[in-house]
N, C-alpha and C positions, 0 to 999 in steps of 0.2 A: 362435364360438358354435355348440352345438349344439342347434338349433332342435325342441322338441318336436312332435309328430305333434298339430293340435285341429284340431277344428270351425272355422270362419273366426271373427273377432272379431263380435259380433252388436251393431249403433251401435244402442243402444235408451235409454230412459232408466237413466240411474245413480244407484246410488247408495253410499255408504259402505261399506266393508267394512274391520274390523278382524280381520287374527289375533290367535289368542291364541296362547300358545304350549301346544307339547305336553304332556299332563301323565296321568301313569298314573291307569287306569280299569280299570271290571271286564271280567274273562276273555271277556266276548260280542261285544267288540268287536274291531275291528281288530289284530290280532298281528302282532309284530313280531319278525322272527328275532334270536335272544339270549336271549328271555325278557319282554322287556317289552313290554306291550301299552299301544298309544298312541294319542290319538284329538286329533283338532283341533276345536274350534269352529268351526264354518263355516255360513253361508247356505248355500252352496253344498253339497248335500246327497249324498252317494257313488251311483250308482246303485247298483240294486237287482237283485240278481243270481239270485238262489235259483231264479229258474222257468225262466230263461234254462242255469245250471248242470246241472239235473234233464232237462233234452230234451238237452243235451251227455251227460248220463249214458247216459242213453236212448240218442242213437245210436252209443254207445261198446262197446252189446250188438246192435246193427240188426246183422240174417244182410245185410240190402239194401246195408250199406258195408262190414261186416269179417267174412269169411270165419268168424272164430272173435272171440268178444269181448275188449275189453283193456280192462286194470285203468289203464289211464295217459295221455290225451292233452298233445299238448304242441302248444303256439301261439305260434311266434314272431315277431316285431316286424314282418320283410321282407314283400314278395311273390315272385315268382316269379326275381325280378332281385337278391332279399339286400338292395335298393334300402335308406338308412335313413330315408329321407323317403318315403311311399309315398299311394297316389291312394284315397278313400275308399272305394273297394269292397275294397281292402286290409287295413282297419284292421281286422281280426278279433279280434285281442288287448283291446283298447280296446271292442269292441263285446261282448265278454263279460265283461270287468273293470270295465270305467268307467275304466280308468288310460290316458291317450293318449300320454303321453309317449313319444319318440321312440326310447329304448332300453329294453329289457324283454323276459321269456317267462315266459309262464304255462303253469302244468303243472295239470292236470286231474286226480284220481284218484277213486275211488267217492267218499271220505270226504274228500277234501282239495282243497284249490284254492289255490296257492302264486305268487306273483308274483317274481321275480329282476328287481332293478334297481339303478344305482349311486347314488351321492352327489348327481349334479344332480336328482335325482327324489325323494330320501326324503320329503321334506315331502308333493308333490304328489299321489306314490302313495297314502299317505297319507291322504288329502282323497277321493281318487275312487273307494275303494274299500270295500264294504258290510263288515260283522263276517261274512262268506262267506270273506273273501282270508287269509295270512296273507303279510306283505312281508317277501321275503328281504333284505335289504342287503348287495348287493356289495361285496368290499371291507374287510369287517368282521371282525376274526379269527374271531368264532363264526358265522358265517355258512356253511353247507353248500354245497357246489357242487350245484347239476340232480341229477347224476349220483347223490353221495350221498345226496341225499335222499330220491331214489327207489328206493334199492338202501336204506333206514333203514325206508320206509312200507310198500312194497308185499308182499305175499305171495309165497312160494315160487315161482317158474319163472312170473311174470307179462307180460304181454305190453304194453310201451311201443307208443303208433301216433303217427307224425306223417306229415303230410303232403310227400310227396319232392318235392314242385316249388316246396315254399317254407321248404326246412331244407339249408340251405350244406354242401355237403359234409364241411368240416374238422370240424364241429359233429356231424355224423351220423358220423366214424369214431370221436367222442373219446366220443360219448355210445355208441355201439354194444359198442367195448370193456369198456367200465365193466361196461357191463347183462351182457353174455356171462359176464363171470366172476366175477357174481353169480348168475348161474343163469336171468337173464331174457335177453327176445328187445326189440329194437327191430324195431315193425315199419314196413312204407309201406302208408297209405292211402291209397289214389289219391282217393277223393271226400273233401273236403274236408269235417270233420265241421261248423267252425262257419258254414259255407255253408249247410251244410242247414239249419239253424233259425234264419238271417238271413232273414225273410222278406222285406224291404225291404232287399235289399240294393245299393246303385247299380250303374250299367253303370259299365263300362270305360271310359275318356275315350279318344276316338279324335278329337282334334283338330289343327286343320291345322299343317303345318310351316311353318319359319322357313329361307332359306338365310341362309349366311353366305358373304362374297365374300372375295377375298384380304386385304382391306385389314382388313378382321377376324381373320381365321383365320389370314392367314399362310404358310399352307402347302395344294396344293391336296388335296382328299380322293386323288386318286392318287397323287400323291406318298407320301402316308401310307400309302397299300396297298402302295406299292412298296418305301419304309421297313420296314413291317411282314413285308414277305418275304424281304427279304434275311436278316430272322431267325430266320425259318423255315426257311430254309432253310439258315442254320449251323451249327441241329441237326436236320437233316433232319426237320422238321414238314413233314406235308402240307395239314394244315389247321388254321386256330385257330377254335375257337368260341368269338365274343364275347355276354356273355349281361348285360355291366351296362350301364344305359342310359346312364350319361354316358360312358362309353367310344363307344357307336356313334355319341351325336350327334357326339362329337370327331372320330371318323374320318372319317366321312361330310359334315362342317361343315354338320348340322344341329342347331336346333333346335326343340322342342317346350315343348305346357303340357300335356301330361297329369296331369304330380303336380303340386299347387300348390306356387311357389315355385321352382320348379325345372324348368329349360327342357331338359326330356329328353320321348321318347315311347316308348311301349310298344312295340319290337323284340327281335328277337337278330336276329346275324350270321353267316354262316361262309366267312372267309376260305380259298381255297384259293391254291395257287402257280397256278394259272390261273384261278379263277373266284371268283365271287363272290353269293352269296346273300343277301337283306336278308326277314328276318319280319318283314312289317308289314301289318297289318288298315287298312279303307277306303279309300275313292279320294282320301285325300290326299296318296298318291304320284304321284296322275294330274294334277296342276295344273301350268300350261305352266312357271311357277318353278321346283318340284322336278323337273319331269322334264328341264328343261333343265340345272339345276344336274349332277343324276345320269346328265346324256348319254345317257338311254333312248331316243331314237330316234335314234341318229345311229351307229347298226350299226357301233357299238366294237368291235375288235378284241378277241375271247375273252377272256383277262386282267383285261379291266375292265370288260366287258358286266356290268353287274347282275342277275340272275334275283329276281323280287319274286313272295314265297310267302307265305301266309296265317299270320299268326303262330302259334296254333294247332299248326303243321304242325309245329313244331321237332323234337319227337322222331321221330316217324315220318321225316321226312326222316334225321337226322344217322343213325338207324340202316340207312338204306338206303344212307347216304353209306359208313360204315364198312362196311357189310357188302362192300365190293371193296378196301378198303385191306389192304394184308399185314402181315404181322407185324411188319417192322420199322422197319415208318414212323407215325411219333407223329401223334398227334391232339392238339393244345394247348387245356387249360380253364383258367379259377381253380379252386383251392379254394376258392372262395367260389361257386361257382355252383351252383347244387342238384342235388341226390343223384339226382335221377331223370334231370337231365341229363346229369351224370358218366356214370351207369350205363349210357346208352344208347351210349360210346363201350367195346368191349372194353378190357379189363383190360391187353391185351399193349399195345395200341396209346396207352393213357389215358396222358397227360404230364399231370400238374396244378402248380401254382403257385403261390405265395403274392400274386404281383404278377405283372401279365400285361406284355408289353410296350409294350400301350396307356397300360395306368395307368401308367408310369414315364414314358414319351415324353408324354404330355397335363401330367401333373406338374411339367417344365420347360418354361418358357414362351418361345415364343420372341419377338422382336424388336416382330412386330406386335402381338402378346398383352401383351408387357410394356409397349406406348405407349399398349394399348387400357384396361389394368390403371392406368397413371396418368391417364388421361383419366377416367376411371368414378371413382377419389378425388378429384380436383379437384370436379367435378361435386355426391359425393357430401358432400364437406366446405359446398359452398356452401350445401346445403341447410339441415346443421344449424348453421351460423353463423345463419344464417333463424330453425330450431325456437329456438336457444337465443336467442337475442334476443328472440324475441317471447316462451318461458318466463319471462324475467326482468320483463319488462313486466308480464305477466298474472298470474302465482301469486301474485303480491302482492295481487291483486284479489277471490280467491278463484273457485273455478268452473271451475278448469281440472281435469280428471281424468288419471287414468292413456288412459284411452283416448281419449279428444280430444288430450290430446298427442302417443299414437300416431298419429292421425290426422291430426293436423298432420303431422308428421315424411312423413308419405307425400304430404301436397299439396306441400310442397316439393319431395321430390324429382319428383314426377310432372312438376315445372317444368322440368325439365333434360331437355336431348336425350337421343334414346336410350333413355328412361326405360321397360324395359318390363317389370316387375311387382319386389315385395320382395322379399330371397334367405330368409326366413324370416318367421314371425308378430313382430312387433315384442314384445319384452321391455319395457314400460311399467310401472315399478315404484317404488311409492313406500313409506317407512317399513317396517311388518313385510313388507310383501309381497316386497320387494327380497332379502329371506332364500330364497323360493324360486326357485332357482339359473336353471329353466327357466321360469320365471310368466309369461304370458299373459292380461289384464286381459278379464275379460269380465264383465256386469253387476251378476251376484252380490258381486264380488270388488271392484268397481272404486272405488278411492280417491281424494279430492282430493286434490293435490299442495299442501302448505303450506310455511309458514316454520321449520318446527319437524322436518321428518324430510330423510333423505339421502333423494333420486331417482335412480334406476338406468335406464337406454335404451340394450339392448343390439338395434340395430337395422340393416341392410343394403340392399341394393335391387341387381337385376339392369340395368345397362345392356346393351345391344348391342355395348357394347365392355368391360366389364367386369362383378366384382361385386365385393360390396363388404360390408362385417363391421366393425362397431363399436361398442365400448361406452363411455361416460361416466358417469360418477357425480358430481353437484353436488348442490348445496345454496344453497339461496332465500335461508334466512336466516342464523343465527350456530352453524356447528357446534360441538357441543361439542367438547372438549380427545381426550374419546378416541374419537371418530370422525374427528378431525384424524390421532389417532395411526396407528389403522388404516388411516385413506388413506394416510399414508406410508409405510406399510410394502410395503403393496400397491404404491405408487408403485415406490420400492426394486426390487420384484422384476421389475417391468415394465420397468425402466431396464436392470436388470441382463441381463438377455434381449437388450433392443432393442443395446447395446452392445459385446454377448458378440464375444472375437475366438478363434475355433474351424480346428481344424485340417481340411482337407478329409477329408472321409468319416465324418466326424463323425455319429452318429444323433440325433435328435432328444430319446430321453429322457437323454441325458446332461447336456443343457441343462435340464431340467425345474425342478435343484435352485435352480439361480441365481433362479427365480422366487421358491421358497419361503423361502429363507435369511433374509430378513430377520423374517418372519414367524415360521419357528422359532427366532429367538432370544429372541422373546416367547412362545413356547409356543403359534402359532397356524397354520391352516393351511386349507387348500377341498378340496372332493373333488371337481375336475374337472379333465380334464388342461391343460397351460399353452397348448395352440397345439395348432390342425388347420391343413391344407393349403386353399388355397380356390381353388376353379376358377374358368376366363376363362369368364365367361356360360355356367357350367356349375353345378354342384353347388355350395354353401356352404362344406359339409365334403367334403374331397376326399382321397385316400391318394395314394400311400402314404408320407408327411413328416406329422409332426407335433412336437411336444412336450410329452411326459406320462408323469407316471409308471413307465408301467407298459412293461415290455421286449419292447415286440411287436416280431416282426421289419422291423421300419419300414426302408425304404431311409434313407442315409445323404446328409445333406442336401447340396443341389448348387447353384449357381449359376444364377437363373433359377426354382427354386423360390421357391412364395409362400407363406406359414404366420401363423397370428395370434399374437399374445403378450397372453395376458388372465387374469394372476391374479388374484386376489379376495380377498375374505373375507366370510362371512355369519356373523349373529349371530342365530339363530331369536325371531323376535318382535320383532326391532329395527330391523334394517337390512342391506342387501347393499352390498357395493363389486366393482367390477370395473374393471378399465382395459383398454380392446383396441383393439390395432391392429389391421390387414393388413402383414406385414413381408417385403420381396422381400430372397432371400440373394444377396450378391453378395462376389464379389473382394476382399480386403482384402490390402494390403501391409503386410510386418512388415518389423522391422529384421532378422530372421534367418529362413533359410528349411529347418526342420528335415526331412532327406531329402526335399527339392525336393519336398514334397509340396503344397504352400502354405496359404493361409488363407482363410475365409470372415466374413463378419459379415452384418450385419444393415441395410436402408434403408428405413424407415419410407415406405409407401403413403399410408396414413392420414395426413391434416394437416387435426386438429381441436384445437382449443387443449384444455390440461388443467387443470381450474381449482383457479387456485393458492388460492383460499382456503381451501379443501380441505387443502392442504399445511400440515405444522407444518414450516417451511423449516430452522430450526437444526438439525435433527434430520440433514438432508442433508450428504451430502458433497462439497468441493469438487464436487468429479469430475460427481457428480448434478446439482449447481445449472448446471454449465456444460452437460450432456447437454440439460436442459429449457429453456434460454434458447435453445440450440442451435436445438432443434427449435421451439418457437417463432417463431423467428425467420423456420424457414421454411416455416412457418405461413403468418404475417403477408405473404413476400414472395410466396409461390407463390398460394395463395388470396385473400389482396387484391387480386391481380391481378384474379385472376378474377369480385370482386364489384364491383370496378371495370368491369371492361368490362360484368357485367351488370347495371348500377346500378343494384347493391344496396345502396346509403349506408348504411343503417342498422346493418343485420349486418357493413360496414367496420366502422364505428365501432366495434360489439362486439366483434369481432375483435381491433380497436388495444387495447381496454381490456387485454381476457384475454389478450393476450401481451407485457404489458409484463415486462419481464427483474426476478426475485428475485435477493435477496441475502441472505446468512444475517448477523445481529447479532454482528457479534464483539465 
């Protein structure tokens, strides 16, 4: 799941909300790239943008922020870390669009104001956006890139500004190209323009840390700097700057709440073969926990003494750090780290990379991570054997909402050890709303859950020993024949994934088809990729493993990697389906071992029953029916246990009912 960027869920009184679905309107409202302009029905009303746009105009000519005025600003989704889940002094994008969702960039020009975003957001953007926007859709063959569209609008020899402390480097060479040999300039504005006209904009979350001890982590933060340099020093780096946050809580075995959801804190790093520097703002490096954790007073040996600098200071430091290294000793970044970062390492020195060696080492999990990662699904499964139990009791009563079930879903788990916040805003989705891929249930919106639509809850929670990602799609009362058929399909492709037997070194979108195949043979399909990566009591979405479409250079999946398998299918105005696990890749033995290279498959985390009334069973094959009894089974044996010992009778029972083993009518 990838979790949209909103406001917290607001428990107020509810009431009903229906979508309609989309349907063409006149030219003043909302445009949609391709040509058709599209508008929704909504309570929920887009904010209002025109005075907010007109001061961005304004300071797009201020002598007080850009040297010379620009025809173009551009705002995208990160903060200073590319972060995609980011803390609300962040939302800049959102707070000049109305669109929050978690992936998107808005582009600025005198006469224009253009939104880019993919398939999980069409609807949404959609919804929160005034007849000011016009939404590109990612993805879409007539859909323009950034680049072109601004080398399409703008005038002769124009001058693009973005902000270089929160535009990823790979994105400022691809976008600086384009402009150049169309005759414009990409420029950096160091004051951030939509800062200036936030007048209420929040502070920075500087809240306290979390240690993690071995029995968690695994491995101790030295170890992992010591890891860390041996491979630095195989290609003679002298130093790496780590600039994203769940890479430093990983090293360090810290964590943080500064973004909600997501147990990371506002740092950078920089690793040297002898030293070590940690950016972090207030005194909650000074508590006897962290400083004992980080060995600050016990006069460590240079190598691993910590030096703790104002965060703030990042640039100015690294360029005083580089200004003594020589020419032929590397400085390691991401490409993904911002361009004003990059910039301050010279050119000779600059090594950049698409995946750093943190992100690939935090990516494979090890031993204690993996015991920690089953212990977080057991826990997590108990809960919704709970939500769905008492679901089935109540919706038949009338009265339960999307967001009271949300809310359920989080009392239960808040019952289980460990429990310490959701890895995302819970997905609470019933009938039309289950179409929108990212939906988040807030007053306006929020629907009773009845006998008569499919319900979607695509929802996770952070323990202290894991985290955890999952989606279920049921039905209260009698679905119909082709919402049957559509679960099966979707079922289909989620079997075929969890099953898949793949040769090592395998990339992730090569699997992607197997999700979609059954669904293309009915002419149907989703626009979001099949599986992200998900961190141990880190990030939800995590790199660099996944499964999706699209041919990003994604490392090639490994043993010990964890990834989700959640294909779908929505139907605007009707209904959504999704099925998701968490699926650890592990070791698979073949009859034959083609150049000793061997094999991987796939072992379900997740053990939440799949509710077979949903299924049209004939339709399945052998193969299927025995995969789902399979897992079922152990379902029933691994988490019965466990509601057993926390006697929870009830949700057993429920449990027994939804994994009693199918058969298809021959």
């Amino acid at each position: 799941m990838a979790a949209s960027r909103r406001p917290p869920r607001v428990r107020a009184n509810h009431q009903d909300f229906h979508l309609k679905n989309l349907r063409i309107i006149e030219p003043d409202k909302v445009t949609h790239s391709g040509g058709a302009r599209l508008e929704t029905d909504s309570k929920m009303a887009p904010k209002v943008t025109s005075e907010l746009l007109r001061q961005l105009r304004q300071a797009m000519r201020n002598s007080e922020y850009v040297t010379e005025p620009i025809q173009a600003y551009i705002i995208p989704s990160g903060d200073a870390h590319q972060s995609e889940y980011i803390a609300p002094c962040d939302c800049r994008r959102a707070f000049v669009s109305g669109f929050d969702g978690s992936a998107g960039t808005a582009i600025i020009t005198e006469e224009h104001a253009a939104m880019w975003t993919d398939g999980r957001y069409f609807l949404q953007a959609a919804k929160q956006m005034d007849s000011n926007w016009t939404l590109m859709k990612m993805g879409l063959k007539d859909t323009p890139t950034q680049e072109d569209w601004l080398v399409s609008v703008l005038p002769e020899g124009s001058r693009v500004g973005v902000d270089p402390m929160i535009i990823p480097t790979d994105y400022w060479k691809k976008m600086a190209k384009v402009l150049r040999s169309a005759g414009h300039h990409l420029i950096p504005v160091k004051e951030n323009l939509v800062d200036k006209i936030w007048t209420d904009r929040p502070e920075r979350p500087c809240k306290p840390l979390l240690t993690l001890g071995l029995d968690y982590a695994g491995i101790s933060w030295k170890e992992k700097v010591a890891d860390l340099r041996l491979k630095m020093a195989e290609r003679s780096v002298m130093w790496f700057v780590v600039t994203a946050l769940d890479e430093i809580a990983w090293l360090f075995n810290l964590r943080g709440s500064d973004v909600e959801h997501n147990p990371v804190f506002f740092s950078y790093a920089i690793i040297g073969l002898e030293s070590i520097m940690l950016f972090i703002d207030g005194d909650r490096i000074d508590t006897p926990s962290v400083k004992e954790h980080l060995l600050l007073d016990l006069g460590l040996e240079a190598e691993y003494r910590i030096q703790v600098l104002p965060y703030k200071s990042i640039l100015s430091e690294l360029k005083t750090l580089c200004a003594d290294v020589s020419p032929r000793e590397k400085v390691w970044v991401s490409d993904k780290a911002s361009y004003a970062v990059s910039e301050a390492i010279p050119k000779d020195n600059r090594c950049c990379m698409p995946y750093t060696p943190i992100c690939i080492a935090k990516a494979v999990k090890n031993s204690a991570e993996l015991e920690g990662m089953r212990r977080a699904h057991v826990k997590d499964a108990v809960a919704l054997c709970e939500l769905f139990n008492w679901l089935e009791k109540e919706v038949p009563k009338g009265g339960v909402t999307e967001i009271s079930a949300a809310d359920k879903a989080e009392e239960f788990r808040r019952q289980q050890v460990d429990f310490v916040d959701l890895s995302f805003p819970t997905i609470s989705s019933t009938g039309p709303n289950g179409a929108i891929i990212h939906y988040a249930p807030v007053p306006e919106t929020n629907r009773t859950l009845s006998l008569d639509e499919v319900y979607l809850i695509d929802s996770g929670a952070q323990y202290k020993d894991g985290t955890t990602d999952v989606t279920r799609t049921m039905h209260f009362g009698t679905p119909t024949a082709y919402e049957k058929e559509c679960f099966t399909y979707v079922l289909k492709g989620h079997i075929a994934v969890s099953a898949a037997v793949f040769p090592t070194g395998t990339k992730g979108h090569l699997l992607d088809s197997f999700a979609r195949s059954a669904l293309w043979d009915s002419g149907l399909d989703y626009l979001h990729g099949t599986g992200h990566g998900v961190g141990s009591f880190l990030n939800v979405h995590e790199g660099p493993c996944g499964i999706s479409y699209k041919t990003f250079s994604d490392e090639p999946l490994e043993a010990g990697m964890i990834v989700t398998d959640e294909p779908g299918y929505y139907e605007d105005g009707n209904f959504g389906i999704r099925i998701e696990n968490v699926v650890l890749v592990v070791p698979m033995k073949t009859k034959y071992n083609f150049n000793n290279r061997g094999s991987l498959t796939f072992e379900p985390l997740t053990l939440v029953p799949i509710q077979t009334k949903m299924i049209d069973v004939d339709s399945l094959t052998d193969k299927e029916c025995d995969w789902l009894n399979n897992y079922h089974l152990t379902c029933r044996d691994v988490i019965g246990k466990e509601l057993q010992k926390q006697g929870r009778q009830e949700a057993l029972e429920w449990l027994i009912r939804e994994t009693e083993p199918i058969s298809k009518q021959h």
